[in-house]
C-alpha positions as CSV (number, residue, x, y, z in Angstrom):
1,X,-13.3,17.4,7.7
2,X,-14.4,14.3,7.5
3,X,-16.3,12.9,10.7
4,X,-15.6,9.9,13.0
5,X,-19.0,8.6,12.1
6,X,-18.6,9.1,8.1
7,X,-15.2,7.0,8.3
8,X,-16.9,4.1,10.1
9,X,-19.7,4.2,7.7
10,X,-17.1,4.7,4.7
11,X,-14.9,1.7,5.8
12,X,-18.4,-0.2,6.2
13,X,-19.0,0.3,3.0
14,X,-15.6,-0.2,1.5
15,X,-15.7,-3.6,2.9
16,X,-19.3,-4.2,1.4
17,X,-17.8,-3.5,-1.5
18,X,-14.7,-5.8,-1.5
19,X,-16.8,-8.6,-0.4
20,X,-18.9,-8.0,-3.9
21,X,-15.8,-8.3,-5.7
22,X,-14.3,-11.2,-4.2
23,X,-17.8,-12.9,-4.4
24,X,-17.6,-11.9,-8.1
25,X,-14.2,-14.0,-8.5
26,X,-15.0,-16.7,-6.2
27,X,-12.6,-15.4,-3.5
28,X,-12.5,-15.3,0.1
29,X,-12.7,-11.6,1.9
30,X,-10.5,-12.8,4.0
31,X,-7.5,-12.9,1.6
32,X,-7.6,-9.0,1.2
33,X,-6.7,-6.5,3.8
34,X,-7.7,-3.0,3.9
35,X,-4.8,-0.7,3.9
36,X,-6.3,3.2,4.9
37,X,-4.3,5.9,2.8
38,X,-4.2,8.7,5.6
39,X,-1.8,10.8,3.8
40,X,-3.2,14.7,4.3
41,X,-5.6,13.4,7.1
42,X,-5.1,14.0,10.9
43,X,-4.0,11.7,13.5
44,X,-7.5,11.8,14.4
45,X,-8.7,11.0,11.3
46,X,-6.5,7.5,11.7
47,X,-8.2,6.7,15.3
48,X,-11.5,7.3,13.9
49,X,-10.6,4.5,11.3
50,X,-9.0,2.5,13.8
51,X,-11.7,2.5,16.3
52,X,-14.2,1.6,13.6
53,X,-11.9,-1.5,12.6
54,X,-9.3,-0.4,10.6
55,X,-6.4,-2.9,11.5
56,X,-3.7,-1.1,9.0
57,X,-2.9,1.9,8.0
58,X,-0.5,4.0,5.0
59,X,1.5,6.7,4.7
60,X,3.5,8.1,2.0
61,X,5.4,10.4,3.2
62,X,8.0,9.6,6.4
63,X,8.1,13.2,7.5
64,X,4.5,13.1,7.5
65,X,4.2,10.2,9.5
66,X,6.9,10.7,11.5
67,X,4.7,12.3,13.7
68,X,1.0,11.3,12.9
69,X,2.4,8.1,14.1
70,X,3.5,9.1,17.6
71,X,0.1,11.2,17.8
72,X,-1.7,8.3,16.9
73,X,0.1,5.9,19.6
74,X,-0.7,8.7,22.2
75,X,-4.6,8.5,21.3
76,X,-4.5,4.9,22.0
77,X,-4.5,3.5,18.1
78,X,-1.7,1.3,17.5
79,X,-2.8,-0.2,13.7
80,X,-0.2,-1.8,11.7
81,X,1.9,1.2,9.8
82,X,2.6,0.6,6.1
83,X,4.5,2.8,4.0
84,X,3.3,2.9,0.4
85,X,4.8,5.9,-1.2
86,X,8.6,6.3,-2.6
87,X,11.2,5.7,-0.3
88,X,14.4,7.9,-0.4
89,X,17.7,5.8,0.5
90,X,18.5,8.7,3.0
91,X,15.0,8.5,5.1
92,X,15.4,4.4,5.2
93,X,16.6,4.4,8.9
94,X,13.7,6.5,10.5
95,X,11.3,4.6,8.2
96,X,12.4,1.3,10.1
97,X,11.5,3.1,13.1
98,X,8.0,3.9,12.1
99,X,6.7,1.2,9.7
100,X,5.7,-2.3,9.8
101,X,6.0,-3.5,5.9
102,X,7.4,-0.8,3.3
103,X,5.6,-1.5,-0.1
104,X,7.5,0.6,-2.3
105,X,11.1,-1.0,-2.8
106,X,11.1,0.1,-6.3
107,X,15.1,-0.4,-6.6
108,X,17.6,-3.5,-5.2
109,X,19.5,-0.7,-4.2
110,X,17.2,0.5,-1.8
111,X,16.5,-3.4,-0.6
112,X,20.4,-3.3,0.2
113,X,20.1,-0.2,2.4
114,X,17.2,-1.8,3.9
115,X,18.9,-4.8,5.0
116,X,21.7,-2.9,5.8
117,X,20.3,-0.4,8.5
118,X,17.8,-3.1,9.9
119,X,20.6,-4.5,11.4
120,X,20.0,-7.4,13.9
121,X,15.9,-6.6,14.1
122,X,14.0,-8.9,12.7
123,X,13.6,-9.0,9.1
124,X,11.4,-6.1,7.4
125,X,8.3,-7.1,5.3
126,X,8.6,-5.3,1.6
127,X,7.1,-6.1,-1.2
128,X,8.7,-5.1,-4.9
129,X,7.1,-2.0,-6.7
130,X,6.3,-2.7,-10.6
131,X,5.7,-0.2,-13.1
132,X,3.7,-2.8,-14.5
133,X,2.6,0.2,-17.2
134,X,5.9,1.2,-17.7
135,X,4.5,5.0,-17.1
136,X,7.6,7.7,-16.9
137,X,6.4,9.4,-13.5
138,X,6.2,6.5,-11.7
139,X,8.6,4.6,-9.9
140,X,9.1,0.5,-10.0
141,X,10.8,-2.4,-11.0
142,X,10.2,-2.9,-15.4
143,X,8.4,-6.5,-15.0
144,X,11.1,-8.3,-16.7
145,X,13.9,-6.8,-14.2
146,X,11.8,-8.5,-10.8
147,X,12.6,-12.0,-11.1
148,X,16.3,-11.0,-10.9
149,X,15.8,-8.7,-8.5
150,X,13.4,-10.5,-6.4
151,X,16.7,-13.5,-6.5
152,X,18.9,-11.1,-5.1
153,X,16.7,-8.9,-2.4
154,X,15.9,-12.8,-1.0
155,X,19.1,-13.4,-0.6
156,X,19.9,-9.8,1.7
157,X,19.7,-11.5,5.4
158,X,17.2,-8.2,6.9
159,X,14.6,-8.5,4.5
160,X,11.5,-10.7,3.5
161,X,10.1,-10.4,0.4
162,X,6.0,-11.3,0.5
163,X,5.2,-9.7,-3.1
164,X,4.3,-6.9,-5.3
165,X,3.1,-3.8,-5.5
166,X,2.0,-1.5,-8.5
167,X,0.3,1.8,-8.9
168,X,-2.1,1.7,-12.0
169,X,-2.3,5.0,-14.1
170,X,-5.4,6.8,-14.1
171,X,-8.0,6.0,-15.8
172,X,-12.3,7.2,-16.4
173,X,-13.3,3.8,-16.3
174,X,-11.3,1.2,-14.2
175,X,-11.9,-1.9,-16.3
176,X,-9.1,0.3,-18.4
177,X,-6.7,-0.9,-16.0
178,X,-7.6,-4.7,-15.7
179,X,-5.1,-5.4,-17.6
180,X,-2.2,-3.8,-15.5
181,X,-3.3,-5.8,-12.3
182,X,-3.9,-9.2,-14.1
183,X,-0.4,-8.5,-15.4
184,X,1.0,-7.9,-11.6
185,X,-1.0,-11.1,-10.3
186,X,0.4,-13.2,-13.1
187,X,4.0,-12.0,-12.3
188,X,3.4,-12.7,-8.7
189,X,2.1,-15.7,-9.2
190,X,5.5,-17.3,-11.7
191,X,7.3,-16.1,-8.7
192,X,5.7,-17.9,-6.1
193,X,5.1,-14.9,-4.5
194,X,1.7,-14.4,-2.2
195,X,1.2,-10.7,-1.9
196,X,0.2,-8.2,-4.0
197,X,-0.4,-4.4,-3.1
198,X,-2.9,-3.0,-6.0
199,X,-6.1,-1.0,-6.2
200,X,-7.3,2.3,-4.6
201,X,-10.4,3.9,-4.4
202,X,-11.0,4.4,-8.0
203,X,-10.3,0.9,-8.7
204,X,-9.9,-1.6,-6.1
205,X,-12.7,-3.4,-6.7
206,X,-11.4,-4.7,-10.4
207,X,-8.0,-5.1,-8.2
208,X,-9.5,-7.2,-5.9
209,X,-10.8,-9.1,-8.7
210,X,-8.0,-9.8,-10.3
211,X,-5.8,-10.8,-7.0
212,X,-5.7,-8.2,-4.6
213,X,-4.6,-9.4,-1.0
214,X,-3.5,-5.9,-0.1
215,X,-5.4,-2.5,-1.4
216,X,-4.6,1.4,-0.6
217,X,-7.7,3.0,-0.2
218,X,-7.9,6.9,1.0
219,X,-10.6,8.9,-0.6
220,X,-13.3,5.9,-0.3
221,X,-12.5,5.9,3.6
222,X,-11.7,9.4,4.7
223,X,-13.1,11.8,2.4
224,X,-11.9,14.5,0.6
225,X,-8.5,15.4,1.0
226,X,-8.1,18.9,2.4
227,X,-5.6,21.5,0.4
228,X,-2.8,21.2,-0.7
229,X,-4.0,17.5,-0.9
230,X,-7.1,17.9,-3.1
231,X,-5.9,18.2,-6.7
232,X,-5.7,14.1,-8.0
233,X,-1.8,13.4,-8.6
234,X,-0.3,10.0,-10.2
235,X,-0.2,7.6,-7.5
236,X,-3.0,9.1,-5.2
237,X,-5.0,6.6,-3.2
């Protein structure tokens, strides 16, 4: 297990490295917030993070967070939750109860639902998930089915639509997958949209590069995953 003082140097040093990049491409650090992958960690493991500076955190699971969250809370870290893995229509009501801005609205259907069981709350931050690569085992919008979509979710009166999100395929060299975040910027960008959720810790650094404001890092900040989370998957952060 990873310890508190490794996360704070991790984090350190994931934020060293996102300044690089944005220096590279003549951005501000400012316009990219560090989103910290926790799923397969402890509740610890989040409070750690938090204490060290980490303002936002992701799950992808709901059951999983459902009560990492509530540990968290008790341990005195309140960071800003952010779901970034697939959301099932039938988990969408106790996901408003634990999240602050869902990624992953990878359907209009599931924006309806959305706006449906939010009710009279505010409206919920989502942003659009693209399968920019058009990759079977992932989920997402196909890039020429968002600006339709994107019409219609803004017109739903419970949700706000701030952007995009993709997940990249994997890849041995991350300059392989340039192209799939300069496609998502570009998209977000004829759209009028200011958001966009790309990069992890295999490749934020290109993603922050090419447009970045929000990237899912997990390994890069707390380690190893322990079992059954260690194997690398599609989609891991």
């Amino acid at each position: 297990m990873t310890s508190a003082a490794d996360i704070a140097e991790n984090l350190h040093r994931v934020r060293e490295r996102i300044d690089a990049a944005c220096q590279r491409a003549g951005r501000s650090p400012d316009e990219v917030t560090v989103v910290g992958v926790s799923k397969g960690f402890s509740a610890s493991a989040v409070v750690a993070a938090y204490e060290a500076g980490l303002a936002d955190v992701g799950e992808n699971r709901v059951q999983e967070a459902s009560a990492k969250v509530a540990a968290a809370k008790a341990q005195g870290a309140r960071p800003r939750w952010h779901l970034v893995g697939h959301l099932q229509t039938n988990k969408v009501k106790t996901a408003l109860g634990l999240f602050d801005i869902i990624h992953s609205v990878d359907s209009l259907r599931l924006a309806e639902v959305i706006s449906r069981e939010a009710g009279a709350r505010a409206p919920v931050p989502v942003l659009l998930e693209v399968n920019v690569a058009g990759e079977e085992s992932k989920f997402g919008l196909k890039p020429d089915e968002v600006a339709s979509a994107l019409a219609r979710a803004r017109a739903l009166p419970n949700v706000d639509v701030l952007g995009l999100m993709t997940v990249a395929p994997l890849a041995a060299d991350a300059e392989e997958v340039r192209p799939v975040f300069r496609r998502l910027r570009e998209l977000g960008r004829s759209l009028g949209l200011r958001h966009l959720s790309m990069g992890m810790s295999d490749d934020f650094e290109v993603a922050v590069e090419e447009g970045a404001t929000l990237v899912r890092i997990g390994r890069a900040i707390f380690g190893p995953r322990p079992d059954p989370f260690q194997a690398p998957r599609p989609g891991s952060q």
